[in-house]
N, C-alpha and C positions, 0 to 999 in steps of 0.2 A: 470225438476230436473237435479243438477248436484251433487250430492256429492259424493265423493271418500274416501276411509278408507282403510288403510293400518293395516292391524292385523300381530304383528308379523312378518312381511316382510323379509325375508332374501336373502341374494344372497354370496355364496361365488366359488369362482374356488379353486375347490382342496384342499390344507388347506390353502388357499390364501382367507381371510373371508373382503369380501366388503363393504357386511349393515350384523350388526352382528344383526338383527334387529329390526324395526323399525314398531310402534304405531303411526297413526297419522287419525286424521278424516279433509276433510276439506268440507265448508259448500258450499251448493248449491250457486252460482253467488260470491263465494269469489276469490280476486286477491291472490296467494300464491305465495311467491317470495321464493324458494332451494338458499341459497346462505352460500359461503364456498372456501377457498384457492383449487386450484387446486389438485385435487385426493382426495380429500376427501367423492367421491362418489354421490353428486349431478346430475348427469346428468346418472350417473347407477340405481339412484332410481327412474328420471323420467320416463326412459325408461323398468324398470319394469314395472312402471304404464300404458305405452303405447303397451305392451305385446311386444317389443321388445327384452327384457331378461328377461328369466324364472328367475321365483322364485326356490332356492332350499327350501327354505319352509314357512311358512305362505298363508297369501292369501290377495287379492285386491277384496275390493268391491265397485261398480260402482253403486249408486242408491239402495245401501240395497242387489243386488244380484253379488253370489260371481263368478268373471269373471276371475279366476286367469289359468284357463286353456284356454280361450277362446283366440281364435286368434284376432290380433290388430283392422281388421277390424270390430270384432264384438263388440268391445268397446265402440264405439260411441264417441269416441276422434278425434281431430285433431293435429295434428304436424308440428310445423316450426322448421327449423332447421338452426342451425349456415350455414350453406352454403344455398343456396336460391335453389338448384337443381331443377333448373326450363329448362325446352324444350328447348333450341336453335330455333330450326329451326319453332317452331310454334308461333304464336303471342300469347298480353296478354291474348286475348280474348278464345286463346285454351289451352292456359295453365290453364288457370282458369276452363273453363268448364273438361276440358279431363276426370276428376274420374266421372263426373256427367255424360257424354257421355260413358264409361266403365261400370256405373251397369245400362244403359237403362233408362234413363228419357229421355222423350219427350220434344222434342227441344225446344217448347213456353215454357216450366217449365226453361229448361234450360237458355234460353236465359232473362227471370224474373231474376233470381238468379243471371246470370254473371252480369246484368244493376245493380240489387240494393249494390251487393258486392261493385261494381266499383266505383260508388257512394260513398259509405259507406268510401273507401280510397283514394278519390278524383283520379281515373286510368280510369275517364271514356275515356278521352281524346286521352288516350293510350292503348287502346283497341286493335286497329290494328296495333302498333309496336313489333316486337321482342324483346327477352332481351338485346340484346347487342345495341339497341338505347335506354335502359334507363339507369336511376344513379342507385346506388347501395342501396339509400332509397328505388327508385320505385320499384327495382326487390323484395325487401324485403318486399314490398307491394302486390305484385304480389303473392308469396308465403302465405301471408296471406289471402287473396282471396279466392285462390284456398282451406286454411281450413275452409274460411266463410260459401262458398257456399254449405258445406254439413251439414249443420245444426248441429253440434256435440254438443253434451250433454256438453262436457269439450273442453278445447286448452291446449295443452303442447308447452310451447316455450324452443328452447334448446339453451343458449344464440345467441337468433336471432341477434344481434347489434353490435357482437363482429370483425364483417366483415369492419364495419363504420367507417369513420372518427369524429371528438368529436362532431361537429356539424349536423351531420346527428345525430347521436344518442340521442342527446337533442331531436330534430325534431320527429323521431322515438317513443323515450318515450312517448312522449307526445302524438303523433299518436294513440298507444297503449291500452292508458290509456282512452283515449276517445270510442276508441273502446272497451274496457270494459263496461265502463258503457251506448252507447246505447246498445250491445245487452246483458247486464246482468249476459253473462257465465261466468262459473265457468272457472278458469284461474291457470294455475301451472307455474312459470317463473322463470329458472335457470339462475343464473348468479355470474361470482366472483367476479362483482363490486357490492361492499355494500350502493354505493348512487344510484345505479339504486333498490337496494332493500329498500333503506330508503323514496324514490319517490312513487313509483312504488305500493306498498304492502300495503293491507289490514293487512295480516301478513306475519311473516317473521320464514322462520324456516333454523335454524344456524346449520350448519351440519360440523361437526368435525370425521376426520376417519371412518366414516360411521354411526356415532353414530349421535343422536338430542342432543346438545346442551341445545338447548330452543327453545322455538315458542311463539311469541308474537306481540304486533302491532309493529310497527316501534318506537313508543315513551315509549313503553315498555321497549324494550330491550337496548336503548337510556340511558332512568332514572335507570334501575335496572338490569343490566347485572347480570345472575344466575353467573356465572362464570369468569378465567381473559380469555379464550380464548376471550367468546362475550365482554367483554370490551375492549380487545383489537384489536377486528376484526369489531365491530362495532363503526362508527364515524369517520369522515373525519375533521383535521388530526386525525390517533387515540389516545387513551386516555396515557397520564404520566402515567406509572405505577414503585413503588417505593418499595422494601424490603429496610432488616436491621436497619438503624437505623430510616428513617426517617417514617417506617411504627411502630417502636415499642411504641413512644408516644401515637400511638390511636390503642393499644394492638390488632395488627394483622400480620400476617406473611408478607400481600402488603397493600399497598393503593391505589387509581387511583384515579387523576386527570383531568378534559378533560380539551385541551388547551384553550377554551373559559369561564373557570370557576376559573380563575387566574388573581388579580386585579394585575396591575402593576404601580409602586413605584419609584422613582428613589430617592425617601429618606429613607424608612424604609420602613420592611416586616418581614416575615416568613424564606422565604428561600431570602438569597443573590444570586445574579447569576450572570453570563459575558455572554455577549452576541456575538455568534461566528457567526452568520450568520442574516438573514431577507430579507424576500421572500415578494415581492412589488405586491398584486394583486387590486389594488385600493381603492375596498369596507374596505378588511381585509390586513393585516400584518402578516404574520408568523414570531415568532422570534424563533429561535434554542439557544438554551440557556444553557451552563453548569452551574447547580447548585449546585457544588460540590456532596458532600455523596448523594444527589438526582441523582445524574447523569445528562443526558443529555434529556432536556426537550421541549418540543414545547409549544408555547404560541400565542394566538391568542388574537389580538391588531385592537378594529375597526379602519377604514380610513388607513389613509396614517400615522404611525406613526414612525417619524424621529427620527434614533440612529445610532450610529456609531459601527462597531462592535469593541467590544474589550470594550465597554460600561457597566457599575455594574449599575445593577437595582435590585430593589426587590419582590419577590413575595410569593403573600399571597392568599392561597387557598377559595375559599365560604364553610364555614363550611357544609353547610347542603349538598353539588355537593361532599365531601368526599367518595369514595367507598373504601369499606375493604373486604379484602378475607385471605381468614388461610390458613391454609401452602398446604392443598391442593387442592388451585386454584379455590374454592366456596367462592360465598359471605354470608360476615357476613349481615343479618340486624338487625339493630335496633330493 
């Protein structure tokens, strides 16, 4: 069993209020992916969960029983951490064993555990190197290990990836995710990139000022953003979004548009536009686009498509890909 539930959760310094708080259940072997612009408390709320920072009030329950005074190690959690703080001067193979060599397991148990962890993230090889003879995926593997091999109920990752270069992190993801589903745990994974949380997540919970936003699958909050924060923090590029005039025709205070739900014209449309820029990435085309009273728009054009800037095209939204929100920043539905 892993489930976790957040009743109420609070945490503030002084009248400095952090999670004013927070409700949340998540289910036994689910991926949750914290994901949120910078301070907006994600990584304060995983490390409550992790008994790292007291709650000033509510409480954390871990399996139905409530552990919110309990110290971290009695949690049954594990944690990676954005920096890999892993031993110097010991090998993989003792970084990985050391907590299981600290509460006294016997060395055949021990040395079971370090083989199949190693395994498990292809380090069997590198068992007897130090950190500083591997790459900075392996050390980040290495660190994962050492939370394998203690069987925890949960894993807290606190943007583990954010050390990488783009290609490792692809590599990593994907690492990751595999490791998910052979051992099945339940998984909490912070991070302020929203395509590692759109890959990555069973669901996804959008955290704003310390507050929940929403929590939903990934194509949830994709198609039906509650709010303009999650339309506009969800989706890469993110979403057009329009007041005044061109939101008052479909009687709303905005409208949003995602750049891939925009036919484009070079004889007639909706909205006219010039085209000020175009970003060449082979599959797609990003075009930047002034559309007058729309403002300034992103538009996503599969393949290789050839314009010059300073170019009038037109565009014309997919009726039903319309999202509306009233003046105060919720969406309307249908």
């Amino acid at each position: 069993m892993g489930t976790i539930s957040l009743v109420k959760a609070r945490k503030a310094f002084g009248d400095a209020i952090i999670i004013p708080g927070v409700d949340l259940d998540i289910k036994d072997g689910e991926f949750v992916v914290f994901v949120g612009p910078s301070g907006c408390g994600k990584s304060t709320l995983l490390r409550m969960i992790a008994g790292l920072e007291d709650l000033t009030s509510g409480s954390i329950l871990i399996d139905g029983k409530n552990m919110t005074e309990e110290a971290p190690s009695k949690r049954g959690l594990s944690m990676v951490f954005q920096s890999y703080a892993l031993y110097p001067h010991m090998s993989v193979r003792g970084n990985i064993s050391f907590g299981l060599k600290m509460a006294g397991m016997p060395k055949d148990e021990i040395a079971a555990k370090v083989a199949k962890a190693a395994a498990t993230l292809n380090l069997t090889e590198y068992l007897d190197r130090k950190p500083r003879q591997l790459s900075g995926g392996q050390r980040q593997r290495v660190a994962i290990g050492r939370a394998i091999v203690r069987n925890p109920e949960g894993f807290l990752f606190d943007e583990p990836l954010s050390n990488l270069d783009a290609a490792l992190r692809v590599n990593m993801r994907l690492e990751i995710m595999q490791m998910h589903k052979d051992l099945g745990a339940t998984m909490i994974y912070v991070t302020h990139d929203q395509v590692e949380a759109m890959t990555m997540a069973d669901r996804i919970v959008v955290l704003n000022r310390g507050n929940i936003e929403q929590v939903g699958t990934p194509l949830e909050l994709y198609n039906h953003p509650d709010s303009l924060f999650v339309a506009g923090f969800i989706g890469s590029p993110k979403m057009n979004l329009m007041d005044g005039a061109p939101a008052a025709p479909y009687k709303c205070a905005t409208i949003g548009i995602r750049p891939e739900h925009l036919d484009i014209s070079r004889e007639a449309g909706t909205w006219p536009a010039t085209i000020r820029l175009a970003e060449h990435l082979g599959a797609d085309t990003f075009l930047h686009v002034d559309a007058g009273l729309c403002g300034m728009m992103t538009v996503r054009a599969e393949g290789e498509y050839e314009v010059a800037s300073g170019a009038k095209i037109f565009l014309t939204p997919e009726p039903s890909r319309i999202h509306r929100f009233d003046k105060d920043g919720k969406a309307i539905r249908k």
